[in-house]
PDB file of N, H, CA, C and O in Angstrom:
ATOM      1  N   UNK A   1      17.639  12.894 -22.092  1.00  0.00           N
ATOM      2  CA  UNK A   1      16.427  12.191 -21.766  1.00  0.00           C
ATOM      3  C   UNK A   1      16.314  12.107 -20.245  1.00  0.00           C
ATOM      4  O   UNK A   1      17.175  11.508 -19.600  1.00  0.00           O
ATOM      5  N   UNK A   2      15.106  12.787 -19.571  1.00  0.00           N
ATOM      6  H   UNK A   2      14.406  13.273 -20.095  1.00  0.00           H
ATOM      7  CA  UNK A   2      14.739  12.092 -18.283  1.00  0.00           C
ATOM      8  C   UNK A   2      13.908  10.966 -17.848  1.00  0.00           C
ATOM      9  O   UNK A   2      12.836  10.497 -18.229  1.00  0.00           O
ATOM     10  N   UNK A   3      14.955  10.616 -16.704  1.00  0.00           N
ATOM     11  H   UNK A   3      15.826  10.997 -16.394  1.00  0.00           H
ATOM     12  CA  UNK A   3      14.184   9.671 -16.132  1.00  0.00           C
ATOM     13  C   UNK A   3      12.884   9.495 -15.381  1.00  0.00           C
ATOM     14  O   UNK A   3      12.715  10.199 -14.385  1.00  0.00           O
ATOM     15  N   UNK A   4      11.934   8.627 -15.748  1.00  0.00           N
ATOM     16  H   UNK A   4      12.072   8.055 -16.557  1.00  0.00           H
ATOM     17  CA  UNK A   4      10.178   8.729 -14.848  1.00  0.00           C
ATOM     18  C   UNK A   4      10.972   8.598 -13.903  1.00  0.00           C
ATOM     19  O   UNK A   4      12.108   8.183 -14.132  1.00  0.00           O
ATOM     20  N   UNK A   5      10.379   9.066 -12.033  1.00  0.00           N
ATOM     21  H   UNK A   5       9.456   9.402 -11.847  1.00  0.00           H
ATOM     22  CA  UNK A   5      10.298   8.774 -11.357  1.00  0.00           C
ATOM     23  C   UNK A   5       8.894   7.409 -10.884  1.00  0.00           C
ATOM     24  O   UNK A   5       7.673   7.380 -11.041  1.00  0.00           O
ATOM     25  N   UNK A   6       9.942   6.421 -10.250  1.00  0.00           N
ATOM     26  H   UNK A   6      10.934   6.445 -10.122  1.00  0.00           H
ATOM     27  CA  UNK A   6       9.013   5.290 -10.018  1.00  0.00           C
ATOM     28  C   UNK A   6       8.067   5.815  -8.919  1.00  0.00           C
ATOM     29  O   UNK A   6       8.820   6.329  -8.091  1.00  0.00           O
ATOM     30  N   UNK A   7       6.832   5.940  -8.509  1.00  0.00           N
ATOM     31  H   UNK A   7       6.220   5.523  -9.181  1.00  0.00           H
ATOM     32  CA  UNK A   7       6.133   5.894  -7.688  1.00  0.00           C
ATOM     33  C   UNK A   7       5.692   4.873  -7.032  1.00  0.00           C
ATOM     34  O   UNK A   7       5.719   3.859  -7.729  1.00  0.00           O
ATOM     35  N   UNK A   8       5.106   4.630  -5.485  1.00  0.00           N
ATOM     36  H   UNK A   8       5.084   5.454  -4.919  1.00  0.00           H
ATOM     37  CA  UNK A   8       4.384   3.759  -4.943  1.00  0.00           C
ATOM     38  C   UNK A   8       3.650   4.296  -4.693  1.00  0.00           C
ATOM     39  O   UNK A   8       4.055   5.374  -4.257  1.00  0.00           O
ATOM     40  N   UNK A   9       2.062   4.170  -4.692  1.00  0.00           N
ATOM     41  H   UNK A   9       1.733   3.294  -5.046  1.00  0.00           H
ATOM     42  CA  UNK A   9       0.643   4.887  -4.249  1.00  0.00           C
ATOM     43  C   UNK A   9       0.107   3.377  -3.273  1.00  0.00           C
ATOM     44  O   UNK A   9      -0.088   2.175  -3.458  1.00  0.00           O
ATOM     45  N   UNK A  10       0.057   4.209  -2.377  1.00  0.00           N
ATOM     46  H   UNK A  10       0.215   5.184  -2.227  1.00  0.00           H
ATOM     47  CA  UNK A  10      -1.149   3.169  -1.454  1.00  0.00           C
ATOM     48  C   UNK A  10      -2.751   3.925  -1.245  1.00  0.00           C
ATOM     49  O   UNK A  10      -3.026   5.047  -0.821  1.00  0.00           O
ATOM     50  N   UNK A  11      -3.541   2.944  -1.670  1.00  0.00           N
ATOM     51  H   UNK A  11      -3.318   2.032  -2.014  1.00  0.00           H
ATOM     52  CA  UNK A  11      -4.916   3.113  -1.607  1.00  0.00           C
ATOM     53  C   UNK A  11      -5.881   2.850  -0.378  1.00  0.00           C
ATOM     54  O   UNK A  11      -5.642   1.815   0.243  1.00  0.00           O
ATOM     55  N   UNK A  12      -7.008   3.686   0.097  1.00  0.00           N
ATOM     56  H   UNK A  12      -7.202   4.528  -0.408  1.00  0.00           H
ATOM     57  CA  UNK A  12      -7.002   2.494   0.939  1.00  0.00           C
ATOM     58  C   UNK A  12      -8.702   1.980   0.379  1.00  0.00           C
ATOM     59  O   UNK A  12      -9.020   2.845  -0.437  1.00  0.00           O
ATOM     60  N   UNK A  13      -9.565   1.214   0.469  1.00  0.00           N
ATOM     61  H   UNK A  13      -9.307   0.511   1.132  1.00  0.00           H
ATOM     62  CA  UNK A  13     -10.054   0.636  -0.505  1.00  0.00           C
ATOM     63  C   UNK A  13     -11.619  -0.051   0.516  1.00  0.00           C
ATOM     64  O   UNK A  13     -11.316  -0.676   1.532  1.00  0.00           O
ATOM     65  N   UNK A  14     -12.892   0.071   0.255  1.00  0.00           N
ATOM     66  H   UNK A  14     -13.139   0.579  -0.571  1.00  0.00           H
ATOM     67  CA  UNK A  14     -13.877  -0.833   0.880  1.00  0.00           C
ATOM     68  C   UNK A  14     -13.674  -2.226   0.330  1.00  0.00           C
ATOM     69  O   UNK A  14     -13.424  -2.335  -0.870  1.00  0.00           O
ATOM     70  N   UNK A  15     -13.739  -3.075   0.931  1.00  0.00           N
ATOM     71  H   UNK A  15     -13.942  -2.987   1.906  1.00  0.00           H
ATOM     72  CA  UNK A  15     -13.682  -4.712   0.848  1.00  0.00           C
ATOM     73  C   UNK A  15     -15.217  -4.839   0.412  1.00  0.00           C
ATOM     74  O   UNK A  15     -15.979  -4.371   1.258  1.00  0.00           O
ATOM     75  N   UNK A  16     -15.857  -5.392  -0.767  1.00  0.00           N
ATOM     76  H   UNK A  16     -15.237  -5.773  -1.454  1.00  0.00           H
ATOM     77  CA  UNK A  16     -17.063  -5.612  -1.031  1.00  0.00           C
ATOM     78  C   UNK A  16     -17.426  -6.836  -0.405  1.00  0.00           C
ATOM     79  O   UNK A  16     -18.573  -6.929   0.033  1.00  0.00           O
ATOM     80  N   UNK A  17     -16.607  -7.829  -0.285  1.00  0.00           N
ATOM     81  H   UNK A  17     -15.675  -7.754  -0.641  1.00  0.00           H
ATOM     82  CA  UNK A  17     -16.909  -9.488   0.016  1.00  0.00           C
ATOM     83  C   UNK A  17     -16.715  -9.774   1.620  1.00  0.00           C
ATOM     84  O   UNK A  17     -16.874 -10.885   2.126  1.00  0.00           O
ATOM     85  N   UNK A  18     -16.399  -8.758   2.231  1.00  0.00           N
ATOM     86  H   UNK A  18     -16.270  -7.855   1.819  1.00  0.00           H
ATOM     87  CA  UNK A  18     -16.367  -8.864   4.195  1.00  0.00           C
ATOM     88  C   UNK A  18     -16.086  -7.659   4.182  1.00  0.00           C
ATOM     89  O   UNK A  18     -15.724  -6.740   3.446  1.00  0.00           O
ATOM     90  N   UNK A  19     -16.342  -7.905   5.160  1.00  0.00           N
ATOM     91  H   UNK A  19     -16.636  -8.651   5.758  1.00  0.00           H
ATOM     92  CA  UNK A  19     -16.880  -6.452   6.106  1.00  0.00           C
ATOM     93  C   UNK A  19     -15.351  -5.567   6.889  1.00  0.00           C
ATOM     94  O   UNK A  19     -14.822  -5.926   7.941  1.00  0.00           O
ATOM     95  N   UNK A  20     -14.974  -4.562   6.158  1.00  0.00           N
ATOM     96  H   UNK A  20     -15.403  -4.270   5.304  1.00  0.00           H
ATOM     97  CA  UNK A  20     -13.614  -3.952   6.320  1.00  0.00           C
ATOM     98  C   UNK A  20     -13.152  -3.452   5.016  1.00  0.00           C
ATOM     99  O   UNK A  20     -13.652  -3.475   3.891  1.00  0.00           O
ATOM    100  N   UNK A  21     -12.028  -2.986   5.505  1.00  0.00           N
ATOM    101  H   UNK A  21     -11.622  -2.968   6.419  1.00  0.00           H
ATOM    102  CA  UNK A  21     -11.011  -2.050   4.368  1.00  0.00           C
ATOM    103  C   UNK A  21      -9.753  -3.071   4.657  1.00  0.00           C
ATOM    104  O   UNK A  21      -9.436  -3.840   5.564  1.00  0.00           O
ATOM    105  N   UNK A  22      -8.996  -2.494   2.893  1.00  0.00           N
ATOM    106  H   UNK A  22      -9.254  -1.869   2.156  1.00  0.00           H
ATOM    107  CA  UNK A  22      -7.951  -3.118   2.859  1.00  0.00           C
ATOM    108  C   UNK A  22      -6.925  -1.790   2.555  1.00  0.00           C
ATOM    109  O   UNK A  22      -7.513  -0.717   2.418  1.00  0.00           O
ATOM    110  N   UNK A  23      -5.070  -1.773   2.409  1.00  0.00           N
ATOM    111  H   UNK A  23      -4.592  -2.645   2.521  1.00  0.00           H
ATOM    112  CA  UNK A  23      -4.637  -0.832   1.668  1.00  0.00           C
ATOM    113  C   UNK A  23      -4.625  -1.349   0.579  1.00  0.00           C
ATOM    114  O   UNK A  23      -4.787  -2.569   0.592  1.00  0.00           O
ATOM    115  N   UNK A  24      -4.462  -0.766  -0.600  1.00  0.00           N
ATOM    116  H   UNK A  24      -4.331   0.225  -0.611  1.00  0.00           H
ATOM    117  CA  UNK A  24      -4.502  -1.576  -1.873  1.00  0.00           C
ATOM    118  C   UNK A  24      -2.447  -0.719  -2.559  1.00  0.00           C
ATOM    119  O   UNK A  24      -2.157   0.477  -2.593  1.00  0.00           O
ATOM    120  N   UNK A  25      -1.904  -1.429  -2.795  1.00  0.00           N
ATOM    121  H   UNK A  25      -2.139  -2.401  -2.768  1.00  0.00           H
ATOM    122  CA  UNK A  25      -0.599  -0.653  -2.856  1.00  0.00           C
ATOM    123  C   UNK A  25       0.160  -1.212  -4.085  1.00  0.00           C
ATOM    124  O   UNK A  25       0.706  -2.313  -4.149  1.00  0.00           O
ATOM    125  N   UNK A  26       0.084  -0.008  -5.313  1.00  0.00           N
ATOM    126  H   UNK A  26      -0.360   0.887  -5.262  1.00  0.00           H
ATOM    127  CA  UNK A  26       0.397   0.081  -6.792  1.00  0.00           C
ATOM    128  C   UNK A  26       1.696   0.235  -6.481  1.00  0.00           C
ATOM    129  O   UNK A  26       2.134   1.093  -5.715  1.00  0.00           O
ATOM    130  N   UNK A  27       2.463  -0.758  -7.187  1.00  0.00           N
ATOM    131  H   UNK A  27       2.107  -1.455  -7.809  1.00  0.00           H
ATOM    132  CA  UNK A  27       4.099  -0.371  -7.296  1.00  0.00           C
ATOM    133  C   UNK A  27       4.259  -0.042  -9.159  1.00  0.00           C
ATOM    134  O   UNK A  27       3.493  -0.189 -10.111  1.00  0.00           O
ATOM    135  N   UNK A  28       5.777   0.499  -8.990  1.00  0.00           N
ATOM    136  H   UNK A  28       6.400   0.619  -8.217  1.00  0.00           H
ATOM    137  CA  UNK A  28       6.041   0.489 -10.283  1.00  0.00           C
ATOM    138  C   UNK A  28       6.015  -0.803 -11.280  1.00  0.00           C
ATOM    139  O   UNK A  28       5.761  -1.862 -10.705  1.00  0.00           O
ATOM    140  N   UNK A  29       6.163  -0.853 -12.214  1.00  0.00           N
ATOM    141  H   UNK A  29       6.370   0.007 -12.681  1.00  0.00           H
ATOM    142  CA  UNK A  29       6.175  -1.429 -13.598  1.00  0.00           C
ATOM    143  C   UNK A  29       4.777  -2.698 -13.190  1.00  0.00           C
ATOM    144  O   UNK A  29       4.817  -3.897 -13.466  1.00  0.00           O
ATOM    145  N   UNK A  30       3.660  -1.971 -12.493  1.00  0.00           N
ATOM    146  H   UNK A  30       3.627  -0.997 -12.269  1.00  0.00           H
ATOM    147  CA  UNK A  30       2.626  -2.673 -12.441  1.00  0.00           C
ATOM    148  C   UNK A  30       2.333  -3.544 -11.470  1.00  0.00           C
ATOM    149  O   UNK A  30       1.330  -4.256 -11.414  1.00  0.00           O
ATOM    150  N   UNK A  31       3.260  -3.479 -10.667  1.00  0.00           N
ATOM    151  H   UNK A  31       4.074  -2.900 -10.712  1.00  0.00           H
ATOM    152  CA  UNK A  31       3.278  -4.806  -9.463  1.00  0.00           C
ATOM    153  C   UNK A  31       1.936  -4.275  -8.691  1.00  0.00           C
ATOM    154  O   UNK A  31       1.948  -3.072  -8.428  1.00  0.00           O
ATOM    155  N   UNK A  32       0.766  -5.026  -8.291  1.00  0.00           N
ATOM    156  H   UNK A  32       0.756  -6.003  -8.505  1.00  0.00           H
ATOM    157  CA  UNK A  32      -0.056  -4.413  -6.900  1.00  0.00           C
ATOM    158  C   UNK A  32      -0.498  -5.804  -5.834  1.00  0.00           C
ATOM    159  O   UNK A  32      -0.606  -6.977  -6.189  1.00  0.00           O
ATOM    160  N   UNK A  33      -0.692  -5.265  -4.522  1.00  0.00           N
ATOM    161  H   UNK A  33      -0.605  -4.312  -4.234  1.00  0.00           H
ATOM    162  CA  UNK A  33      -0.696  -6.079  -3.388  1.00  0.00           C
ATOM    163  C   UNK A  33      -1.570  -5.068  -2.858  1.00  0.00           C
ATOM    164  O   UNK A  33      -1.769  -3.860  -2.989  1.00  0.00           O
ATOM    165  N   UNK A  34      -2.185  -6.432  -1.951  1.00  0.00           N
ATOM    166  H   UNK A  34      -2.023  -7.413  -1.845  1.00  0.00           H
ATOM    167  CA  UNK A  34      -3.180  -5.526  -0.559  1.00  0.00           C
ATOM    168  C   UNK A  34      -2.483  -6.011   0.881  1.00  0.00           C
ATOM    169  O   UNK A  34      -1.818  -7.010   1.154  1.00  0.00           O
ATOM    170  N   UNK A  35      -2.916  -4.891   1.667  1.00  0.00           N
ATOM    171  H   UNK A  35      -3.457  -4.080   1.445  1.00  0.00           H
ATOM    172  CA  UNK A  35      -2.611  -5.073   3.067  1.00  0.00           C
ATOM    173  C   UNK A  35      -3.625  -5.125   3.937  1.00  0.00           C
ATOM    174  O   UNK A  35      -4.439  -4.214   4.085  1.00  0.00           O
ATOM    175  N   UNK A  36      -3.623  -6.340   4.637  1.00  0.00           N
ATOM    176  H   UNK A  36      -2.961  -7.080   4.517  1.00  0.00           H
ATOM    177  CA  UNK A  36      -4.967  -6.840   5.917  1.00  0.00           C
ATOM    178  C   UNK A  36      -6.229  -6.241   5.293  1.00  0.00           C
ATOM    179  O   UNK A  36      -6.735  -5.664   4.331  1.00  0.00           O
ATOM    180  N   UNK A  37      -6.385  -6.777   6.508  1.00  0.00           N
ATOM    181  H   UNK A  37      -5.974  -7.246   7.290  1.00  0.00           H
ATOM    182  CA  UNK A  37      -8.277  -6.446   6.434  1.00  0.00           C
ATOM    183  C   UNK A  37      -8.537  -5.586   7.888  1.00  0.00           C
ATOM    184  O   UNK A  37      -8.536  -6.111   9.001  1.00  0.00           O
ATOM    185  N   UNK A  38      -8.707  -4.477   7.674  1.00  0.00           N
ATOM    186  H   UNK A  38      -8.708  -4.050   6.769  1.00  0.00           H
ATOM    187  CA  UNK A  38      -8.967  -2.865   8.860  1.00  0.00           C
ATOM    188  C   UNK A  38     -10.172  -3.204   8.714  1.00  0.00           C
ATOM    189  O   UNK A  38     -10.763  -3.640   7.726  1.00  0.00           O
ATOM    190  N   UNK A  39     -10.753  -2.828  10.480  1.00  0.00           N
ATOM    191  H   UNK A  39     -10.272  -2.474  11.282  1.00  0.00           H
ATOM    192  CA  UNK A  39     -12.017  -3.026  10.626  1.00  0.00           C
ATOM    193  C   UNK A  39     -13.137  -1.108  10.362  1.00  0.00           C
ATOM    194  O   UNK A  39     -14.310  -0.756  10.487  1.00  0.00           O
ATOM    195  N   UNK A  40     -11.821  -0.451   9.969  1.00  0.00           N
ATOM    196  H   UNK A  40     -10.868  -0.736   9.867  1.00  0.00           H
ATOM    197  CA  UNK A  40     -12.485   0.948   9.897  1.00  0.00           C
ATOM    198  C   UNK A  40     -11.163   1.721   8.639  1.00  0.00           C
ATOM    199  O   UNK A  40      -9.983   1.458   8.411  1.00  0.00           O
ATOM    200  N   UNK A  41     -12.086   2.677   8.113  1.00  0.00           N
ATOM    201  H   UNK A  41     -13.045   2.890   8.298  1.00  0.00           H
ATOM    202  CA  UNK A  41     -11.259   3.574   7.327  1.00  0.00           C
ATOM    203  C   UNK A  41     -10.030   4.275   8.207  1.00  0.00           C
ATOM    204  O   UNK A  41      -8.936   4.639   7.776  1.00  0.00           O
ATOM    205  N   UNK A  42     -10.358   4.326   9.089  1.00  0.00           N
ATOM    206  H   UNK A  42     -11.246   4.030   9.439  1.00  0.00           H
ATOM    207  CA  UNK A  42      -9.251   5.099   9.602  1.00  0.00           C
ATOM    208  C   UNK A  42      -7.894   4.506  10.213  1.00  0.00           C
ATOM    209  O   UNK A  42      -6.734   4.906  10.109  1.00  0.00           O
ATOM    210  N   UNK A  43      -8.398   3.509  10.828  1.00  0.00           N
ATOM    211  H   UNK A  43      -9.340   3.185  10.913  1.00  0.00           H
ATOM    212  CA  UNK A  43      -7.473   2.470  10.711  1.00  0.00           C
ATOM    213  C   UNK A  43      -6.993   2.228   9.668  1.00  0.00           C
ATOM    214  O   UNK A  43      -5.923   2.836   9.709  1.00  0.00           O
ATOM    215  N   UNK A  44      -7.072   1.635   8.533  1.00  0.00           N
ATOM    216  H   UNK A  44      -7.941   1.141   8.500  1.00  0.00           H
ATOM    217  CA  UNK A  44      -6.516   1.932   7.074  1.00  0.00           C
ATOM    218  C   UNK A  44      -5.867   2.933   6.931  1.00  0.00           C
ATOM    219  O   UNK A  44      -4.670   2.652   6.992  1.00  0.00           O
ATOM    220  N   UNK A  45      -5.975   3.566   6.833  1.00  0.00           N
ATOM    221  H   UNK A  45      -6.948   3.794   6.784  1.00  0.00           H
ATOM    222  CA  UNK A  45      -5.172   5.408   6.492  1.00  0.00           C
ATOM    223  C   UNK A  45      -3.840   5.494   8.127  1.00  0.00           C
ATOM    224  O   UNK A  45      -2.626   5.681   8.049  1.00  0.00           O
ATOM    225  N   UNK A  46      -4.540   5.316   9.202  1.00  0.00           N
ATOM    226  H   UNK A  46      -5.526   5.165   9.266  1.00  0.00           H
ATOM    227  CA  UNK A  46      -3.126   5.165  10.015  1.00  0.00           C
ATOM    228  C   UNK A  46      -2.282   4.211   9.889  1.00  0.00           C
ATOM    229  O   UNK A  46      -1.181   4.464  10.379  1.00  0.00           O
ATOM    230  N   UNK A  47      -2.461   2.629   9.134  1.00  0.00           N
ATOM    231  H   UNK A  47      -3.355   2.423   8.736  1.00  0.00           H
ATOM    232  CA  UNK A  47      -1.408   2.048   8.675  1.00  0.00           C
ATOM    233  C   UNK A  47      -0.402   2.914   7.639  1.00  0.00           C
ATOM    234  O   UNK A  47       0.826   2.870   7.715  1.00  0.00           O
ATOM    235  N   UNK A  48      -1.016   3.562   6.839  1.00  0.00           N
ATOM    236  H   UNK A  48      -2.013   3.597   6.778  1.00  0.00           H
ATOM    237  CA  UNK A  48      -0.223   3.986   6.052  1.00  0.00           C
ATOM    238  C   UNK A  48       0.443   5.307   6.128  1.00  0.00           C
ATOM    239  O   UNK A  48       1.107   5.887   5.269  1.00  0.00           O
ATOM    240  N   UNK A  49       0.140   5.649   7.291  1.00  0.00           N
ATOM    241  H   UNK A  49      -0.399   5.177   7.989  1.00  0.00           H
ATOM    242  CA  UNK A  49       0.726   6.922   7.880  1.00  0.00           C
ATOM    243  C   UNK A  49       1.980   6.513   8.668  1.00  0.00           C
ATOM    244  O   UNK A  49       3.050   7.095   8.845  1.00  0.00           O
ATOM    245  N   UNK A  50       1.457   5.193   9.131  1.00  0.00           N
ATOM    246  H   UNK A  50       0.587   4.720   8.988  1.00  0.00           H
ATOM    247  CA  UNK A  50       3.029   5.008  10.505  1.00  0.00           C
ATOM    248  C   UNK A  50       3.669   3.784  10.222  1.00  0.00           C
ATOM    249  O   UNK A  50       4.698   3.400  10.780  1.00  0.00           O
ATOM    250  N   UNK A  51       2.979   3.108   9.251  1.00  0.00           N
ATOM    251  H   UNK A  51       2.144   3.420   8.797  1.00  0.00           H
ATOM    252  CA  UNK A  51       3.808   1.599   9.247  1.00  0.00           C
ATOM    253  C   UNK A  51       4.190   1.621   7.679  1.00  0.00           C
ATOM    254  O   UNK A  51       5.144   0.887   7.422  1.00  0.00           O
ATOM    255  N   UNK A  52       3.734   2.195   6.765  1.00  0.00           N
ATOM    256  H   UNK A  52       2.958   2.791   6.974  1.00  0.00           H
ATOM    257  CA  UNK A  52       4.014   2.135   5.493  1.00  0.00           C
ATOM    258  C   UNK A  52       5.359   2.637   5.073  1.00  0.00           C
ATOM    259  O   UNK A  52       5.456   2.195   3.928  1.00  0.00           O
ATOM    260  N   UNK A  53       6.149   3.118   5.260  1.00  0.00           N
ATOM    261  H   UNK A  53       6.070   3.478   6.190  1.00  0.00           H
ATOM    262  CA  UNK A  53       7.333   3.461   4.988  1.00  0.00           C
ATOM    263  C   UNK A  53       8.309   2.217   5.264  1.00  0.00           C
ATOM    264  O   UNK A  53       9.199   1.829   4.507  1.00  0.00           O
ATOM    265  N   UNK A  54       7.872   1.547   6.802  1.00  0.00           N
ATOM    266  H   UNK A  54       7.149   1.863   7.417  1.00  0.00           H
ATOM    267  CA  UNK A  54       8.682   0.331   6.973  1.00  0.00           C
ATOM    268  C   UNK A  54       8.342  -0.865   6.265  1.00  0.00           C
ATOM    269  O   UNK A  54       9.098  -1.818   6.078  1.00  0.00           O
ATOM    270  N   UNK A  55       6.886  -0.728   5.797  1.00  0.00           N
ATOM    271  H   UNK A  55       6.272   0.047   5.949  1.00  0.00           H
ATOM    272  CA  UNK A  55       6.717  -1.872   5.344  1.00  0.00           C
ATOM    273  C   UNK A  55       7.213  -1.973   3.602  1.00  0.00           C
ATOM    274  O   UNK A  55       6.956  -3.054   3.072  1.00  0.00           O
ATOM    275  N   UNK A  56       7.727  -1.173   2.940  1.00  0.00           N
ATOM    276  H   UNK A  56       7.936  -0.294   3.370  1.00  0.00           H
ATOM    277  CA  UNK A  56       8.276  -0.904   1.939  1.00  0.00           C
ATOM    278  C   UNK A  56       9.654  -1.060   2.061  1.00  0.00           C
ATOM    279  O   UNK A  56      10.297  -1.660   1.199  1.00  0.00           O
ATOM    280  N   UNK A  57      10.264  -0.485   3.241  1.00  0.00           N
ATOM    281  H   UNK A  57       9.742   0.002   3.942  1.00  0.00           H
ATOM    282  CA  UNK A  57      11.932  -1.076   3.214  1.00  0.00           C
ATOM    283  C   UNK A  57      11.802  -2.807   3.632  1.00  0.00           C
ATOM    284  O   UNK A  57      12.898  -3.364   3.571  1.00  0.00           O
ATOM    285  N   UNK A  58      11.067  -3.386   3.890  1.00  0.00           N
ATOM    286  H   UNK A  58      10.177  -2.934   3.939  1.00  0.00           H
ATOM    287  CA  UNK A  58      10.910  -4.889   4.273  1.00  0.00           C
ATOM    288  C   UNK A  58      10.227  -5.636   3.051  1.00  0.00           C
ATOM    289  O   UNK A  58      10.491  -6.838   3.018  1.00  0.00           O
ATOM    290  N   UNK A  59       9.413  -5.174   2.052  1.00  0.00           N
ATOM    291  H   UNK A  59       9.198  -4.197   2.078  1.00  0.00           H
ATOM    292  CA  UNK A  59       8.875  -5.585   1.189  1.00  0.00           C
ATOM    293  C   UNK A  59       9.952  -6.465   0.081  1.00  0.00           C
ATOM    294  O   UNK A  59      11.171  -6.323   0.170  1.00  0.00           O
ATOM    295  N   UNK A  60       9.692  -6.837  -0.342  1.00  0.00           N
ATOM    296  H   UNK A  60       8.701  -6.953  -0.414  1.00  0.00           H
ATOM    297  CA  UNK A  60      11.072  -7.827  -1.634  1.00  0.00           C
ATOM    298  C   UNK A  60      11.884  -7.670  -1.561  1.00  0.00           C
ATOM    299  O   UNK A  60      12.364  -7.576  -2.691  1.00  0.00           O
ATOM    300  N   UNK A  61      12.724  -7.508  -0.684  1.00  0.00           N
ATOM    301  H   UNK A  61      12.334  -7.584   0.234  1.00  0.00           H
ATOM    302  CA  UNK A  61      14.050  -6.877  -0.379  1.00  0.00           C
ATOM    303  C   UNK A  61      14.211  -5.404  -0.101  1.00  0.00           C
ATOM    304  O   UNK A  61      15.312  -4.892   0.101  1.00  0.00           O
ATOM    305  N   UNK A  62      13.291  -4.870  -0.097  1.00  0.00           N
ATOM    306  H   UNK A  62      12.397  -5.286  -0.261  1.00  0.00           H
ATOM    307  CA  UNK A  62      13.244  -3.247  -0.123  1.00  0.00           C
ATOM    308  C   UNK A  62      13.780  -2.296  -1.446  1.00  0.00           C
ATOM    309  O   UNK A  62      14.123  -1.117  -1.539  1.00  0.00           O
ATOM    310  N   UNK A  63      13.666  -3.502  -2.483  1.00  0.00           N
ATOM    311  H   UNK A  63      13.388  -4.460  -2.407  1.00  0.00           H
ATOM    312  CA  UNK A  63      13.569  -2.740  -4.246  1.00  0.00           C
ATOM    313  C   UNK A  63      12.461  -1.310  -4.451  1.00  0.00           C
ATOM    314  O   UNK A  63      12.651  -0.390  -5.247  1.00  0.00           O
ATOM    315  N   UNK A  64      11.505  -1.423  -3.671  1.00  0.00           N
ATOM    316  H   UNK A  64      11.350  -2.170  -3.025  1.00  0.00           H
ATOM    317  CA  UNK A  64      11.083  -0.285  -3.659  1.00  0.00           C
ATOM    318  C   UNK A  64      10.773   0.925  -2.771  1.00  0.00           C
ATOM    319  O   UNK A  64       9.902   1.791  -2.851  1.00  0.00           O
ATOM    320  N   UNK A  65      12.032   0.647  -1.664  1.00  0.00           N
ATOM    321  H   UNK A  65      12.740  -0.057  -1.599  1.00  0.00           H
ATOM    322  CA  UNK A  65      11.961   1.637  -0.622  1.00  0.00           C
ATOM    323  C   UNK A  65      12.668   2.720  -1.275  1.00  0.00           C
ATOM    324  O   UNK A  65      12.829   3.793  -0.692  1.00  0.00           O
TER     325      UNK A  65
END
């Protein structure tokens, strides 16, 4: 039998209720969280290009780094 690999997907997402983007970030066995409020898409997408890796080894202990 193989094992699933757990994934983390980060999203990055329009804020309908203020004005900005958020990341939106699916963990395994269902866990999800958002990150800030980006005043632009792209900003969004460079959090998760340069800070997202660290912010996953710092997250709950880093269970899902």
């Amino acid at each position: 039998m193989t094992k699933r690999q757990q994934t983390v997907k980060f999203e990055v997402i329009l804020l309908k209720l203020a004005a900005g983007w958020c990341v939106h970030v699916s963990l395994p066995h269902g866990h999800e969280t958002q990150i800030g409020e980006f005043r632009s898409e792209a900003e969004a997408r460079s959090w998760i290009a340069e800070r997202s890796a660290q912010w996953l080894k710092e997250y709950d202990g880093g269970k899902y780094a």
